[in-house]
C-alpha positions in Angstrom: -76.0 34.3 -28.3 -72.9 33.1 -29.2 -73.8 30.0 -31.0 -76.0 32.8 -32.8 -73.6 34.7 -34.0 -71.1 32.1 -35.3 -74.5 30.6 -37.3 -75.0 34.1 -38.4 -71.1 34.4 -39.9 -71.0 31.1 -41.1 -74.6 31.7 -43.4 -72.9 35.1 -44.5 -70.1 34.2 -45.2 -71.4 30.9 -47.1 -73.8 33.3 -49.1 -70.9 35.4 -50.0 -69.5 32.2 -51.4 -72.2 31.7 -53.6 -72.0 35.3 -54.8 -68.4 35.0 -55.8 -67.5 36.4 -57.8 -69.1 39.7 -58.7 -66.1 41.6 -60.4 -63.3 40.4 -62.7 -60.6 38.6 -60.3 -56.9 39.4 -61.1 -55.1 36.5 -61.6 -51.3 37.7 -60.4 -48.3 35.6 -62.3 -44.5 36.4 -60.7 -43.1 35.7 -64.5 -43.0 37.8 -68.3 -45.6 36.8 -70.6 -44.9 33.8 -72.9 -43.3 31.5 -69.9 -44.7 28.5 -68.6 -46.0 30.0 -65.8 -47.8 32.7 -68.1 -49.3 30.3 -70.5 -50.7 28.0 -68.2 -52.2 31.0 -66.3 -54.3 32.5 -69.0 -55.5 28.9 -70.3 -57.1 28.6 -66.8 -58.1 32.2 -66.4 -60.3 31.5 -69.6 -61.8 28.3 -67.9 -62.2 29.9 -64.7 -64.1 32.4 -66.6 -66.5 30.3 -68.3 -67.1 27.8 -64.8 -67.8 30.9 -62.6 -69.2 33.6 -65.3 -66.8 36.6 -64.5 -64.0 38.0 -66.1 -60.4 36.6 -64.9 -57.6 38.5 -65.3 -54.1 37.7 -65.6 -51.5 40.2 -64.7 -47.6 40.0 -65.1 -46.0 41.0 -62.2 -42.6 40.2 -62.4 -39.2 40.0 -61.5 -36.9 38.3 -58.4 -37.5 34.8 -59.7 -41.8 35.1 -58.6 -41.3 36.7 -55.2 -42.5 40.5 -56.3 -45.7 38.6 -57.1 -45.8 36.2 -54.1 -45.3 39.2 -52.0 -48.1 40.8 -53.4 -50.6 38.6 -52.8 -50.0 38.6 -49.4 -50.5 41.8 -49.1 -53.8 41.9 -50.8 -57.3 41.7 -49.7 -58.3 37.8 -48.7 -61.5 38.4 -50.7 -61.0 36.2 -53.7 -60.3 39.0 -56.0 -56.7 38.6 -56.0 -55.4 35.4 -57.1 -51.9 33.6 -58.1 -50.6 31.3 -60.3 -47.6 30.2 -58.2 -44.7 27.8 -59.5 -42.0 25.5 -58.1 -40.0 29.4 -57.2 -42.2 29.6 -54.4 -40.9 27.0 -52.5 -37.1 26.9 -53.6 -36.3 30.5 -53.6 -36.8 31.0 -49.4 -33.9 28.7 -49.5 -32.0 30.5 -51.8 -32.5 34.3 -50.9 -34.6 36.5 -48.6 -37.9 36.8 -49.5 -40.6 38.6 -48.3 -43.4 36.0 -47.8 -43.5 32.7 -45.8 -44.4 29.8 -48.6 -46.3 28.1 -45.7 -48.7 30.4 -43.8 -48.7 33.7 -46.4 -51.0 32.0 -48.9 -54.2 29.8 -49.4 -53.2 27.0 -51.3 -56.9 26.3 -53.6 -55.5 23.7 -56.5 -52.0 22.5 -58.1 -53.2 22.6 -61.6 -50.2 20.8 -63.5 -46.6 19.3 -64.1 -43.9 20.0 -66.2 -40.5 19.4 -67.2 -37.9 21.3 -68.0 -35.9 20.9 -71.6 -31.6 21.5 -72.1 -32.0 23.3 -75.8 -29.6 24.4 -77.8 -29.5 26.3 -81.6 -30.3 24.1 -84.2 -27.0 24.7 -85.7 -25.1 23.8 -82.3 -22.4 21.2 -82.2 -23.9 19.7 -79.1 -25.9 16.7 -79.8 -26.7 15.8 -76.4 -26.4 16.2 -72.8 -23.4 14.3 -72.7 -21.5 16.7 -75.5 -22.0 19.3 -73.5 -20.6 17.7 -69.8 -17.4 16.5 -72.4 -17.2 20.4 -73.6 -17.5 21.7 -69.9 -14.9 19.2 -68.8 -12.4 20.0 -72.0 -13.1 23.7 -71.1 -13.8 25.0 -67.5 -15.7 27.9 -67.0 -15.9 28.7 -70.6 -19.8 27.1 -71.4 -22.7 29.2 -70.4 -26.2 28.7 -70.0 -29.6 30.8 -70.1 -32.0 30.8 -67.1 -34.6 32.5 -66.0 -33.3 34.5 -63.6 -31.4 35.0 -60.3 -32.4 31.8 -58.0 -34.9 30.7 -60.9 -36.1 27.4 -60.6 -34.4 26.9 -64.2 -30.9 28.3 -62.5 -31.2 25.4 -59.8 -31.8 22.9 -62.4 -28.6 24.2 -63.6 -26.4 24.3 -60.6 -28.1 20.9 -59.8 -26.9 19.5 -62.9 -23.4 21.1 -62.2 -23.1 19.5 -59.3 -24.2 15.8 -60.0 -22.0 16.2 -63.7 -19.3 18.2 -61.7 -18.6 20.6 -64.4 -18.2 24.0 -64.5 -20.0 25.7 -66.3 -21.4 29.7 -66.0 -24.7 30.8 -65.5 -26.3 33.8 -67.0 -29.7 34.7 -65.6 -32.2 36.6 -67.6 -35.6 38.1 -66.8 -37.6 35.2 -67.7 -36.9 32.1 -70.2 -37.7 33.8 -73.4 -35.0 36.4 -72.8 -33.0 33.1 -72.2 -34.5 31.0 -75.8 -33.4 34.7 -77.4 -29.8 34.9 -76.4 -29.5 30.8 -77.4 -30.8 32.0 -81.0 -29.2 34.7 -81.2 -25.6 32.8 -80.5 -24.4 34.8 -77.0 -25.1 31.5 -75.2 -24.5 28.4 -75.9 -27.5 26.6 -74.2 -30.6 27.2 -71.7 -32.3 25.7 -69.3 -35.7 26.3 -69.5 -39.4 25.1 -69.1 -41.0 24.0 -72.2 -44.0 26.1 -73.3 -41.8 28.8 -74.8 -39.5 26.7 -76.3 -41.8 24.6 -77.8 -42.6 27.3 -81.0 -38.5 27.2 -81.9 -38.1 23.4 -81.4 -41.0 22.8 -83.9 -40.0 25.5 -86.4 -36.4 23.7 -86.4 -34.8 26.7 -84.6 -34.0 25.0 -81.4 -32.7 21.5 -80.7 -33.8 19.6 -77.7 -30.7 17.7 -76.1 -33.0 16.4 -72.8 -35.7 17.1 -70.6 -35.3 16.9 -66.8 -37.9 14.8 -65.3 -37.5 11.2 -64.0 -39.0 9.5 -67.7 -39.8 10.9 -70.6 -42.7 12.6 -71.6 -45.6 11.8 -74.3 -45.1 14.3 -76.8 -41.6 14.3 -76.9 -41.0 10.7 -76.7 -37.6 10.7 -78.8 -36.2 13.2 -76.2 -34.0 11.3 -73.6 -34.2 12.4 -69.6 -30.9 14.1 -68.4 -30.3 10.6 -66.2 -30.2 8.9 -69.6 -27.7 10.9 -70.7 -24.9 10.4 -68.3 -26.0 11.8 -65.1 -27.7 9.0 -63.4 -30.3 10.4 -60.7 -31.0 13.5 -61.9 -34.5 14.5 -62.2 -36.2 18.2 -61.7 -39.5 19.0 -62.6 -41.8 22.5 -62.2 -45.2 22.5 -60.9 -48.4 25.2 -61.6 -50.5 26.3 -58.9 -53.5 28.3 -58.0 -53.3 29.9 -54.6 -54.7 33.2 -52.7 -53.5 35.4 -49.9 -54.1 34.0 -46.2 -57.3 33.8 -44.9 -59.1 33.3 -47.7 -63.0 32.7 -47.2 -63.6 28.6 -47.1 -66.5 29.1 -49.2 -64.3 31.0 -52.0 -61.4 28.6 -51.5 -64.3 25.8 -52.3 -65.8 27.2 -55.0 -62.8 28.0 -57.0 -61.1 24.6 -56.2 -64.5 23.1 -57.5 -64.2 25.1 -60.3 -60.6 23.9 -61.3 -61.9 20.1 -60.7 -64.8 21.1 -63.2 -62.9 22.4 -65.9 -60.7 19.1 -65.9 -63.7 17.3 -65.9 -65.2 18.1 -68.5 -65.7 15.4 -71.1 -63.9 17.0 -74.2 -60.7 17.6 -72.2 -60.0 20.7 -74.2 -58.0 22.4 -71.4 -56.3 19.2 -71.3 -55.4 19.0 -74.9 -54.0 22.4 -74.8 -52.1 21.9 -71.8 -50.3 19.0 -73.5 -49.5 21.2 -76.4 -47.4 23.0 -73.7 -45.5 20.0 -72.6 -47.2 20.2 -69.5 -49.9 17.5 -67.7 -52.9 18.4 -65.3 -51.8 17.4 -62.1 -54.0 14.5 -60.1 -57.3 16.0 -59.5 -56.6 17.2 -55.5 -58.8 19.4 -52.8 -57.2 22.6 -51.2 -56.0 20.8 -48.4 -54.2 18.2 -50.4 -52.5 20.9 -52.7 -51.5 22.5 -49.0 -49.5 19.4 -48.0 -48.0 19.8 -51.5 -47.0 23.0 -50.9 -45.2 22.2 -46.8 -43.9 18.6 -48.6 -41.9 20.4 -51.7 -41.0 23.1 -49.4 -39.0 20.6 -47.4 -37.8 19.0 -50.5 -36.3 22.2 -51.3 -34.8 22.9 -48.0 -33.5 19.5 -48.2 -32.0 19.2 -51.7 -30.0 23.0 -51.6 -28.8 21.9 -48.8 -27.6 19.1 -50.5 -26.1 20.8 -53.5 -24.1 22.8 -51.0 -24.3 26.6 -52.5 -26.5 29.0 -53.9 -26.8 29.9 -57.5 -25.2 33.2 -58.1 
C-alpha cells in the first residue's frame, strides 16, 4: 500500500508538473525598477513567458538591500507561483545585518541566470579621471569624498567598504534606495561618485553624462573594453562581481523546479541568442548553463565566500 501511495504522489505531482503553470507567476525582485536586478528580471520574465505560455510577472518589492523580498518568498506558497529573481544581497547581507530568511534552506535555488560587474562612475564633468584620482583625493582629504550605493549593506556599499579597506582611504558612504537614486545624486553634483551595477548606468555613460573610471571584476569586460578593472588601477587584488538568480520558496515541487530550470536552459539555447544579445547590452553575461542543484552549491559556496570575506574586511558598512 505504501509503495502505492508514494507511486500515486509521485504521478500527481509529476502531472502537476506538466500543468504548470496555469496562471500568471509573479516574479518577486527585492530592488526599484531600472537596477540590474530589475532589468534582468523582466528580460527573463518575457522569455519565461514565451517557453512556458503564461503570463510572468515581475513585481518590485523593495527595500533593506533585497531581504523584504527574500523574506517574502519564503513565506509564500511552494507552488511555483511565486518566484524571485535573487542577487549577490542574498548571500552577503546575513553577514551584515539580521535578516529574516536563511540563504541556505529558505529557498529553492532553480537557475543562476548571469554575471556582472560593477562600474566606479563619476559626472562627466568630474575631475577624477580614474580610480587612482580618487584614492589620491581620499588620501589628500579624509572623510571628505562620498559615494552613492544602493543602499544600507547593499552589495554596491560592500564593494565600497571593500575598496576602502584594500586602498585604505576614508572615504563616506551614502546609501540610497537603489542605484538610480545613487546615478541621480552623482548627476545632480551632491556626490561625487557611485558604486553601482551597470545596467542603469549604462544610458548616462553613453549619452556622455557619466564617466566610467573602472569596473570591479577580475578582467575587463567585452563591451567596455577601454574601461580598466579597479586592480589595474592601483589596488592590486580587488575584484567584486554581482550575480542574477532565479529561485523559489522551500519545497518547491521537483517537477516545477525542472520545468522552469529547463525552461531557463531553453531560452539560452536558442539559436538567435536574442536574450543573450540584450543581456550584453546590460553589461551583464548568461552565467554557464547549470541544473538546480548546481546553482544550489552556488548559492552554500558564495554564502561562505561572504562569511569569509566580511570577516576579512573587519566591520560592517554603516
Amino acid at each position: 500500500m505504501r509503495a502505492f501511495l508514494s507511486a500515486l504522489l509521485f504521478a500527481t505531482t509529476a502531472a502537476w508538473g506538466q500543468q504548470y503553470p496555469a496562471k500568471p507567476v509573479r516574479v518577486l525582485v527585492g530592488f526599484p525598477p531600472g537596477g540590474g536586478a530589475d532589468l534582468v528580471a523582466r528580460l527573463l520574465a518575457g522569455e519565461l513567458g514565451k517557453q512556458l505560455g503564461a503570463q510572468f510577472v515581475v513585481v518590485n518589492n523593495t527595500g533593506a538591500s533585497g531581504a523584504i523580498a527574500a523574506s517574502a518568498v519564503t513565506k509564500s506558497e511552494a507552488d511555483g507561483y511565486t518566484l524571485f529573481v535573487a542577487t549577490t544581497p542574498l548571500t552577503l547581507t546575513p553577514h551584515l545585518n539580521p535578516v529574516s530568511y536563511d540563504a541556505l534552506t529558505g529557498f529553492t535555488p532553480i537557475a543562476r541566470i548571469a554575471d556582472g560587474p560593477f562600474a566606479v562612475v563619476v559626472r562627466d564633468d568630474s575631475p577624477f579621471r580614474s580610480v587612482a584620482d580618487v584614492i589620491a583625493a581620499a588620501k589628500a582629504r579624509p572623510g571628505q569624498l562620498n559615494y552613492g550605493s544602493g543602499g544600507t549593506a547593499s552589495t554596491s556599499q560592500f564593494a565600497g567598504e571593500l575598496l576602502k579597506s584594500m586602498a585604505k582611504i576614508d572615504i563616506q558612504n551614502v546609501a540610497y534606495t537603489g542605484l538610480p537614486a545613487a546615478l541621480a545624486a552623482v548627476l545632480g553634483g551632491q556626490i561625487e561618485l557611485a558604486i553601482t551595477d551597470l545596467p542603469p548606468a549604462l544610458g548616462h555613460l553613453r549619452a556622455g553624462r557619466l564617466r566610467l573610471l573602472a569596473v570591479t571584476s577580475a578582467e575587463r569586460i567585452a563591451m567596455l573594453a577601454d574601461a580598466p578593472t579597479v586592480a589595474e588601477s592601483g589596488v592590486p587584488g580587488y575584484s567584486m562581481s554581482i550575480w542574477y538568480g532565479l529561485l523559489g520558496p522551500a519545497g518547491l515541487p521537483k517537477p516545477v523546479t525542472e520545468r522552469v530550470a529547463h525552461a531557463v536552459t531553453a531560452i539560452f539555447r536558442t539559436p538567435d541568442k536574442a536574450l543573450v544579445d540584450q543581456f550584453a547590452n546590460l553589461g551583464v553575461v548568461p552565467a554557464p548553463l547549470n541544473t538546480p542543484e548546481e546553482f544550489s552549491r552556488f548559492v552554500a559556496a558564495d554564502y561562505e565566500f561572504w562569511k569569509k570575506l566580511t570577516a576579512e574586511v573587519g566591520r560592517k558598512p554603516k
